[in-house]
Structures are given as C-alpha cells and as structure tokens.
C-alpha positions as CSV (number, residue, x, y, z in Angstrom):
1,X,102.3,266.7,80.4
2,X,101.1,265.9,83.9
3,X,104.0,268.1,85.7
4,X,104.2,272.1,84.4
5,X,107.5,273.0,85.8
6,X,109.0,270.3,83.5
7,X,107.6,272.7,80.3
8,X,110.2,275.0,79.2
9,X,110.0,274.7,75.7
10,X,106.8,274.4,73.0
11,X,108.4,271.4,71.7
12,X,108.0,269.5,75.8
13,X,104.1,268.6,75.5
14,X,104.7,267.3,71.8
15,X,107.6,264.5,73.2
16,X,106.4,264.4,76.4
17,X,103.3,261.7,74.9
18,X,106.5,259.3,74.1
19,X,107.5,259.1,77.7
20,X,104.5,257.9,79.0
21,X,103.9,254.3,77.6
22,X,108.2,253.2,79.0
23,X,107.1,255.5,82.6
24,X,110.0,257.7,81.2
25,X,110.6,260.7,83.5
26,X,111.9,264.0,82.2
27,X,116.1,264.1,83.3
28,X,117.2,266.9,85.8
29,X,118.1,270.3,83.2
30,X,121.8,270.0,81.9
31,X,124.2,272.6,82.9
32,X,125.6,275.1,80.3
33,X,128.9,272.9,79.6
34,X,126.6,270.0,78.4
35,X,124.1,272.1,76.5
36,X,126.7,273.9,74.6
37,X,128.5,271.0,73.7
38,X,125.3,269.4,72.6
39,X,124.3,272.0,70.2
40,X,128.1,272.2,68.8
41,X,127.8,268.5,67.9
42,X,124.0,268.7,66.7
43,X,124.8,271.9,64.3
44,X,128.1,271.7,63.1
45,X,129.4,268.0,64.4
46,X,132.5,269.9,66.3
47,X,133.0,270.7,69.9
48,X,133.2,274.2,70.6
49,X,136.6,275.6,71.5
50,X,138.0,276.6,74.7
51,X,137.3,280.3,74.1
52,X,134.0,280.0,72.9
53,X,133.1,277.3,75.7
54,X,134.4,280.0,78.1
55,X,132.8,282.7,76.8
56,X,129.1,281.0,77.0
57,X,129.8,280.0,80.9
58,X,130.7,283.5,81.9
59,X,127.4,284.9,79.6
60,X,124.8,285.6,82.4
61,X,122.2,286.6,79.8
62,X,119.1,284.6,79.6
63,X,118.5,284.1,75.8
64,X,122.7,283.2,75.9
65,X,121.8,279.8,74.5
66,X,119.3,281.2,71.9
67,X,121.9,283.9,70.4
68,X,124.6,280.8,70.5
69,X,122.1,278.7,68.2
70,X,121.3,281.3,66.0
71,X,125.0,282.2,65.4
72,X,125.5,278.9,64.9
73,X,122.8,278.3,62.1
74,X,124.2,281.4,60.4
75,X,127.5,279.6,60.4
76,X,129.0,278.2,57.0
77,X,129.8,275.2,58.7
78,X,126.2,274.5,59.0
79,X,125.3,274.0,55.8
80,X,128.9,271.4,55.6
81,X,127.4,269.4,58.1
82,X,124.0,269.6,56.9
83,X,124.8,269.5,53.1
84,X,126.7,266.2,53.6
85,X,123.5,264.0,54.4
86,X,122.0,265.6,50.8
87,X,125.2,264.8,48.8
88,X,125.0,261.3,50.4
89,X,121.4,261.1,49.2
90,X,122.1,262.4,45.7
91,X,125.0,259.7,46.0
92,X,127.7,262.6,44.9
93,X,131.2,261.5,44.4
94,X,134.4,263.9,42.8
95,X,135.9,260.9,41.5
96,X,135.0,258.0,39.7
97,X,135.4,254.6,41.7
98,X,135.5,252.5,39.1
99,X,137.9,253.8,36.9
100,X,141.9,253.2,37.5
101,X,143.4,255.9,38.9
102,X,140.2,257.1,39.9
103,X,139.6,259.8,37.4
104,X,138.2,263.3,38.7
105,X,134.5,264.4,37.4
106,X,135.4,268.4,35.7
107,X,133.9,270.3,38.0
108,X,132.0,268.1,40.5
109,X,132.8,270.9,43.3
110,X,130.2,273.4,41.7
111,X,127.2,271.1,42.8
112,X,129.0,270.4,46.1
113,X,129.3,274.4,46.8
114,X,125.8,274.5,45.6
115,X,124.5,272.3,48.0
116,X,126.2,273.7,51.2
117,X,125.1,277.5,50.2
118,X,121.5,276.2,49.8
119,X,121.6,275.1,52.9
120,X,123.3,277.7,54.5
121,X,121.3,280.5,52.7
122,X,117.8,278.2,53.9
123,X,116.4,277.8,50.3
124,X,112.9,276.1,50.4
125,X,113.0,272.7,49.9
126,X,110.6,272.4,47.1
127,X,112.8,275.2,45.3
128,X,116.2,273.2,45.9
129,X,114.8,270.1,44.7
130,X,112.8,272.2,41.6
131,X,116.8,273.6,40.7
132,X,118.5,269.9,41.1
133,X,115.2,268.3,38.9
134,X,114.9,270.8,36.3
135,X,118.5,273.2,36.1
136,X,118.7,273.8,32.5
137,X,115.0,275.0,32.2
138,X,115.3,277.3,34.8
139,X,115.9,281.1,33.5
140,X,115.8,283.1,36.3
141,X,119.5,282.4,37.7
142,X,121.4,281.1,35.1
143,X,124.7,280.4,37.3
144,X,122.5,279.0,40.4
145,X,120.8,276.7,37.6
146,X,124.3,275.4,36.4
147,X,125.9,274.8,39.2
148,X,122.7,273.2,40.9
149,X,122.7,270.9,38.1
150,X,123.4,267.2,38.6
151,X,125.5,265.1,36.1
152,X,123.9,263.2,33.3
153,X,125.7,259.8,33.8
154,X,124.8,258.5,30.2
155,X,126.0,261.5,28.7
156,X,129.4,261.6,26.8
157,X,132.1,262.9,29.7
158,X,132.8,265.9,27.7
159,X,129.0,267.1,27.9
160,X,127.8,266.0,31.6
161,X,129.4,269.1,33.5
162,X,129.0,271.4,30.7
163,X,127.5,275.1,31.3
C-alpha cells in the first residue's frame, strides 16, 4: 500500500493489491454508528438495538469495537446465522416437500441444534465434517455422534433418525 496512514488493520495490505488495477482509493473511516451496524448485520444479520447502539457511542474505550465483536462471536445467534449457510449446503429440510401434508422428519431438529452449537462452540472444520461423514463409527461422544448424524434417505422412515 503506497499511503501508511490508510493501514489500520493486518488485513489493509492484503486487499489493498485489489484497488489498484480499478485506481480504487481507500473511503474516509466510518463513524461508530455505521461500523456497529455493520458488524450486527455481518455476525448475526440483525441491527443492534437502541440500547446496545447507545451503549457503543457513549464507550470511549479504544478496543470498544473489538470487545463488541468478540461478544458478538460468543453469541448463540452466531452460530443461527452462520449454521444456516451449512444446513443450506447439506440441503436440510424438517419436512418432506413432496409428501401431502408435508410430513415432519422424527427428529430433524437434533442435526439442526447440532449444527448451530458447532458453530457456536468453533469445532474444527475437518472434525465437523469427520462427525456428519462418519457419526455412527465415532465412539468418543456417543450423543454428539447421533445428533451430528445426517439421515439416510434410502433407509426405511422408521430407521433414518434412529439413535
């Protein structure tokens, strides 16, 4: 990056390569209104509330904005917003579309709660992705195995959400 003062973060030099090719300039800083509203929508896809918007102006601490992100990683809702874009992925559904009267799967909201505590308790990936692959031959956490376990679609309906 050809101008310092724009560095405030490690992460400047590694986009500031993108700007150069469309003579993109760096923006002026955002105030703390827009920066907490940002990382609201980017962590949990809310706004903050009132209080809590109130509570960030009238912080005069420095690392206010890092102890905001934190608390807002250790948030549940975090791992609801995140979680979503996995379930999409693993194409999870509680009912079943093509059935009349769209029948409920037994039990469907165990691999749903799954999914949002692994991503709110920041399980390695290859570990989450070891429990969805291989559930039943895992022995060290029987109940994190079953519940990380996905359906077996070909299996009779009594059998695919059996423990």
């Amino acid at each position: 990056m050809k101008d310092p003062a724009w560095v405030r973060t490690p992460w400047t030099p590694l986009c500031s390569p993108g700007w150069r090719p469309t003579a993109s300039r760096p923006r002026h800083p955002a105030d703390k209104r827009t920066l907490l509203r940002r990382v609201y929508f980017d962590l949990l896809g809310l706004p903050p509330s009132p209080e809590e918007m109130d509570e960030f102006l009238a912080d005069p601490a420095p690392d206010a904005y890092e102890r905001v992100v934190d608390r807002l990683l250790a948030s549940p809702r975090y791992g609801e917003r995140w979680g979503r874009h996995w379930l999409d992925v693993a194409r999870y559904a509680d009912t079943r579309v093509r059935l009349p009267g769209r029948t409920p799967f037994a039990f469907s909201y165990t691999y749903r709660d799954y999914v949002i505590a692994a991503f709110n308790a920041d399980k390695p990936y290859d570990r989450f992705l070891l429990e969805q692959i291989a559930a039943d031959r895992l022995a060290a956490n029987p109940p994190v195995a079953a519940k990380a376990r996905l359906p077996d679609p070909t299996a009779p309906r009594s059998r695919r959400w059996a423990s």
